[in-house]
C-alpha positions as CSV (number, residue, x, y, z in Angstrom):
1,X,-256.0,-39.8,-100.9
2,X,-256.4,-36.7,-98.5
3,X,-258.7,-34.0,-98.9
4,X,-256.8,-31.2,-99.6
5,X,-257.3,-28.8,-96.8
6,X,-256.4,-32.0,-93.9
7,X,-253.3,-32.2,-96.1
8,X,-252.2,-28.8,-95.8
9,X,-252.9,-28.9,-91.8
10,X,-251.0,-31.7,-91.5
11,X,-248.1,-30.4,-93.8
12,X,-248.4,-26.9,-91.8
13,X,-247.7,-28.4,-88.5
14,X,-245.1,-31.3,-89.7
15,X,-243.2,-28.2,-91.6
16,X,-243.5,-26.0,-88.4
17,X,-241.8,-29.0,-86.3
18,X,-239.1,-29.3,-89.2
19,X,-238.4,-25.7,-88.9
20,X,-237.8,-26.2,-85.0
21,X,-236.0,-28.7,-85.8
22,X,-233.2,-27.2,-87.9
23,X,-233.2,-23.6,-85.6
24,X,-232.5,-26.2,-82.8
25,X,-235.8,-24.5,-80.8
26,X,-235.7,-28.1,-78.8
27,X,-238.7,-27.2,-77.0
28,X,-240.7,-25.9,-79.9
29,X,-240.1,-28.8,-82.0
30,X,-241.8,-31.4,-79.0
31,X,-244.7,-29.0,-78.5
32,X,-245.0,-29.2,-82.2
33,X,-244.2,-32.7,-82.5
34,X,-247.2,-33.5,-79.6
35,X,-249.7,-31.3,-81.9
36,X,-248.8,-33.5,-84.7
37,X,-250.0,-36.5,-82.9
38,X,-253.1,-35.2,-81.7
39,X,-253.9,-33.5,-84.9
40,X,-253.0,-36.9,-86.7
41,X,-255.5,-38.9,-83.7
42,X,-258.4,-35.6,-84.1
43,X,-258.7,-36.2,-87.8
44,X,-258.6,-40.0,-87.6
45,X,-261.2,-39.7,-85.1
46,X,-263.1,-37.2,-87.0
47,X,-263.5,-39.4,-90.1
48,X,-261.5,-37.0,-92.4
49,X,-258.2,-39.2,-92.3
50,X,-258.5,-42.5,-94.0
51,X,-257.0,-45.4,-92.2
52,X,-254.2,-46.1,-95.4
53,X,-253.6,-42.4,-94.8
54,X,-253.6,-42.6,-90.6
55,X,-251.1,-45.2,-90.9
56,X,-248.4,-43.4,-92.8
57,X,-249.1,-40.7,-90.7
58,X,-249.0,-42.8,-87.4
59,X,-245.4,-44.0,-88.4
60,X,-243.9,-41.1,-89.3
61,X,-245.0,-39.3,-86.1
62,X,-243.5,-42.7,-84.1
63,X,-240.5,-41.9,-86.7
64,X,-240.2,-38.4,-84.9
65,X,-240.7,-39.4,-81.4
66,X,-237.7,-41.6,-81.9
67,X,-235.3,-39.5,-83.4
68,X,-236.7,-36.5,-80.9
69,X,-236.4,-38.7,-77.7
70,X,-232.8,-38.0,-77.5
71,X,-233.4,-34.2,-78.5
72,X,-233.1,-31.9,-75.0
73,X,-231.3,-29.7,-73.4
């Protein structure tokens, strides 16, 4: 299980992406989206992301990038 505060970090960025998402800011939502990967990478990195955890994380952020690759102008 997460610690609390990486969970809300992660949830913060992944619900600032989602909110790109549905104002169709394409842009925003693939900065946010590439944030979300290196945040996801930092805290795996960093210890504070457990590898069961980095894993769900990991496929929903490759989840993303596939339904975003299509997303542009």
């Amino acid at each position: 299980m997460m610690k609390r505060s990486v969970k809300q970090q992660l949830n913060a960025k992944l619900n600032e992406m989602n909110m790109n998402l549905a104002n169709n800011y394409k842009d925003l939502a693939h900065d946010a989206l590439k944030e979300l990967d290196q945040m996801v990478e930092d805290l795996k990195q960093s210890g504070d992301l457990k590898e069961k955890d980095y894993q769900k994380m990991h496929q929903m952020v490759d989840g993303y990038k596939v339904k975003l690759s299509d997303y542009h102008h």
